[in-house]
C-alpha positions, 0 to 999 in steps of 0.5 A, a space after each residue: 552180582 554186585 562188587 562193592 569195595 569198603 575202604 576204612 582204617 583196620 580199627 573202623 566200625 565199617 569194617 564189620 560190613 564187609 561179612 554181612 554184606 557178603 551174607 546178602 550176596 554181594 561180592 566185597 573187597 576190603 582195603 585199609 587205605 586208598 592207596 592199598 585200593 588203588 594197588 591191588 584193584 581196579 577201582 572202576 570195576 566196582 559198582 559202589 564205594 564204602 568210604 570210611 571219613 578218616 579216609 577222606 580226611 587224610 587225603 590232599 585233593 579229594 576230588 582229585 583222589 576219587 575222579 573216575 570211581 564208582 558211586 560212593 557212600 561216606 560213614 563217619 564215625 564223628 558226624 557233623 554237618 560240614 562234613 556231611 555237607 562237604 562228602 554230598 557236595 563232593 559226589 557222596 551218594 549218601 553220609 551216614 554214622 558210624 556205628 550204622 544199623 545193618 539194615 539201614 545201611 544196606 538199604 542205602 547200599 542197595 538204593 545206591 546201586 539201583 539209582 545209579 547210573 554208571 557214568 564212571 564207566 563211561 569212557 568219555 574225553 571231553 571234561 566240559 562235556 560233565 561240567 553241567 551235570 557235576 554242578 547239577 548234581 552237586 545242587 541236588 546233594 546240597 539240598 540232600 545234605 542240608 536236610 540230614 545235616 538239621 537231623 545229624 544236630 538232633 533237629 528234626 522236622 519236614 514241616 514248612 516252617 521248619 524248612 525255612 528254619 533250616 534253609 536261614 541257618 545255612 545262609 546264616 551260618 557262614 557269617 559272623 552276623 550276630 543271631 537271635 534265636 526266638 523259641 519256647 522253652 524246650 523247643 531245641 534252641 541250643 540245637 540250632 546254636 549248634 547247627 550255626 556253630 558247626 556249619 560255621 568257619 569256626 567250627 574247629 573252634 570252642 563253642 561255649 553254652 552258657 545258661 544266663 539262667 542258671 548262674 547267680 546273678 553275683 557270680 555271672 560277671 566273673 564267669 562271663 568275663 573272668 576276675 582278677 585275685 582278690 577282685 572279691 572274697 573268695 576270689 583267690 587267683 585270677 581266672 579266665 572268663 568263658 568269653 575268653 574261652 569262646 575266643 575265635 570260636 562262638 559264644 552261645 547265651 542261652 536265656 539271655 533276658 536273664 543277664 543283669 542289667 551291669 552284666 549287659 553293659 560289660 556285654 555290649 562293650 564286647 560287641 562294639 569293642 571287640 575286648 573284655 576287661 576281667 572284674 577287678 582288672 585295668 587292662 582289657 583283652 582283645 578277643 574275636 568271638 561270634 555271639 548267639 543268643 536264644 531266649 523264650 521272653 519278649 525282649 521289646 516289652 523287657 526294654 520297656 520296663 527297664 529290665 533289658 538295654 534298648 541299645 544292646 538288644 538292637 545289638 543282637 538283633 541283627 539276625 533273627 531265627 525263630 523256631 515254632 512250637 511243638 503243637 505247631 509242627 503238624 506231622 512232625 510232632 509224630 516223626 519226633 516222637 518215633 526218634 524219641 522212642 527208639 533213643 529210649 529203647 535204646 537208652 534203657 537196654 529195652 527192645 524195639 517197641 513198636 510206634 503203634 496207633 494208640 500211641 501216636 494218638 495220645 502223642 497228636 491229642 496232647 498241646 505239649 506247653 513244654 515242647 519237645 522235652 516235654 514229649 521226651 520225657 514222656 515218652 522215657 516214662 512211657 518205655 520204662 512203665 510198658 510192658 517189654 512187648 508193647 509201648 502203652 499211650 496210658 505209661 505216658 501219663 501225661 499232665 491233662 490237668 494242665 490243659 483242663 484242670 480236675 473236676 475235684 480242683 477247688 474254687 480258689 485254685 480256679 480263681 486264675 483264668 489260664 485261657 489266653 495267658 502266656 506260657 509262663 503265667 500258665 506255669 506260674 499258675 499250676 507251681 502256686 497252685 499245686 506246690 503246697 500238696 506235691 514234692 518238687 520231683 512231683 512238679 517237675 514230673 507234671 510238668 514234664 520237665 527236670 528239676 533243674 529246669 523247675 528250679 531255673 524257670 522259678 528263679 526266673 519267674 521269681 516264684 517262691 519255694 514253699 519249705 519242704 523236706 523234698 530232696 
């Protein structure tokens, strides 16, 4: 029989693990702090540790605290990549959330145990001796906690490229060097801003997002860089600005190709400077923020038609993370979607439908142009027009005409080639085309997208809206 010792506060999820654990066999000792385990036990006599993050978090010298134990799996109730990081490097056989499903976690419990050897009964004198293997070992974790980190930020992926893409945010990540990201729209971009922020030296700072997109262009100055009273009409105290509120932290321009031409020119001053000066104000504010950018646009072709700064560009260009399409994703594109599929079950308080064949089919044979949040908001379709036994490919009703437009389409709706066009002359194409006869909530619903998202992508584009009593 295995004896295994949990160790969490009285209010931790991980203390329910100790009944269940004990239904399957195992002999199960719970503690409510190392200090408790260490007075009532011999921790060496265990064969694994359940070790709840708080618990580590309050204590002085970890590896000093849990020399000579058993193997040990850490669950935290606030997951994050340098946490998850820190427990593998430190011995961690495996860093899970808490809550946890039962079976995943005694699946963990029980590999644990099985590809264990017990070295921490072994009585041994010589601390050099475990030199090599600790650092050996501490690689393979590394490695380990590298990939469970890209997924605990909502990125999944085993393809090459995205392994690469994950392999660069680690080195990058514990700069200050400013990072580009290059992707589609809806391929995670936020996300990977994230991941460099949480794996970061600021990570205990703000990490402020903003949409350059989404902002009116006579409003994104004051809200980057804050406005003095009575800068302009309306202005009627002075404010902040969310370059401000990134400070020591990291700031995250989300569409930076939107960013008007005078707002770029306050933006470069803050990289070369290091300060801000609010609209309307004299003094400038010394302020330590580390920028990263993202945008789906070619930048080079903006600079040479004016509409984006040559000289800040080679400003953000300094590191460069480019994230591939979804249809470029081979397998991956089926393990996202299994994910997605369970988030909605879960999401809409429906029961676990299977990922059956049909399904993963229709998922493969679609090019997904709006990547990602296209393939989650179909598959939310999906889950709620199903039947409660079974997820149907038919429910994910997806936009084939966007890839081969209806035979009843007129003449005149197919004067515009889409073969070999860019993503967003493709999109451009099918709102002109299609706006007159479909509601705004139709467009976004076609498109996979939100309407929010429909709206920035026409401001964007400068398509216009034809009027309509769409709410």
């Amino acid at each position: 029989m295995h004896h295994i010792m949990i160790i969490c506060p009285e209010d931790s999820p991980l203390k329910d693990a100790d009944r269940w654990l004990s239904r399957y066999g195992f002999q199960v000792n719970l503690s409510y702090s190392l200090e408790q385990a260490n007075k009532y036990y011999e921790l060496a006599d265990f064969d694994l540790l359940l070790i709840d993050q708080v618990i580590l978090a309050a204590l002085e010298n970890t590896q000093s605290a849990l020399a000579g134990t058993p193997p040990r799996l850490v669950l935290d109730a606030r997951p994050s990549l340098n946490n998850g990081i820190d427990a593998m490097a430190m011995g961690a056989k495996y860093y899970l959330p808490l809550p946890t499903d039962s079976e995943q976690l005694l699946k963990h419990v029980i590999d644990a145990l099985e590809n264990t050897t017990p070295q921490h009964k072994q009585n041994t004198e010589s601390e050099p001796e475990l030199a090599a293997p600790l650092l050996f070992a501490r690689s393979e974790k590394e490695e380990e906690a590298e990939n469970l980190g890209a997924l605990d930020s909502g990125i999944i992926g085993n393809c090459p490229p995205m392994q690469e893409l994950f392999s660069d945010i680690r080195k990058v990540a514990g700069t200050d060097v400013t990072v580009l990201i290059r992707g589609e729209s809806g391929t995670g971009k936020e996300l990977v801003a994230k991941a460099l922020h949480n794996l970061s030296t600021r990570h205990d700072n703000p990490l402020i997002s903003v949409n350059c997109a989404a902002i009116p262009e006579n409003l994104i100055e004051s809200e980057l860089f804050g406005h003095e009273k009575g800068a302009f009409t309306g202005a009627v105290s002075a404010r902040d600005g969310l370059i401000f509120a990134a400070d020591n932290g990291t700031l995250f321009l989300d569409e930076i190709g939107e960013l008007p031409l005078e707002a770029q020119a306050r933006l470069l001053r803050v990289l070369q400077e290091g300060e801000i000066r609010r609209v309307g104000a004299i003094q400038s504010t010394k302020v330590n923020v580390r920028l990263v950018t993202a945008t789906h646009r070619d930048l080079i072709d903006m600079v040479r038609k004016g509409y984006f700064r040559e000289d800040l560009y080679y400003r953000l260009y300094v590191m460069e993370l480019l994230i591939p399409p979804l249809r470029e994703r081979s397998d991956d594109i089926s393990m996202i979607a299994k994910f997605l599929l369970e988030k909605a079950c879960k999401k809409h308080n429906r029961a676990a439908l299977d990922y059956n064949k049909e399904f993963d089919k229709a998922i493969r044979a679609h090019n997904w142009p709006g990547n990602v949040r296209e393939l989650e908001n179909a598959i939310e379709r999906a889950v709620i027009l199903s039947p409660t036994h079974r997820v149907e490919a038919a429910n994910l009703k997806l936009a084939s005409h966007l890839a081969s437009p209806k035979a009843n389409t007129t003449s005149a709706e197919l004067s515009t080639p889409l073969d070999g066009t860019t993503l967003d002359d493709y999109f451009k194409h099918f709102v002109l085309t299609h706006q007159h006869k479909m509601t705004e909530t139709q467009l976004a619903q076609s498109l996979g997208i939100s309407r929010k998202s429909l709206w920035e992508r026409r401001q964007k584009l400068g398509i216009p809206k034809k009027v309509t009593n769409d709410k």
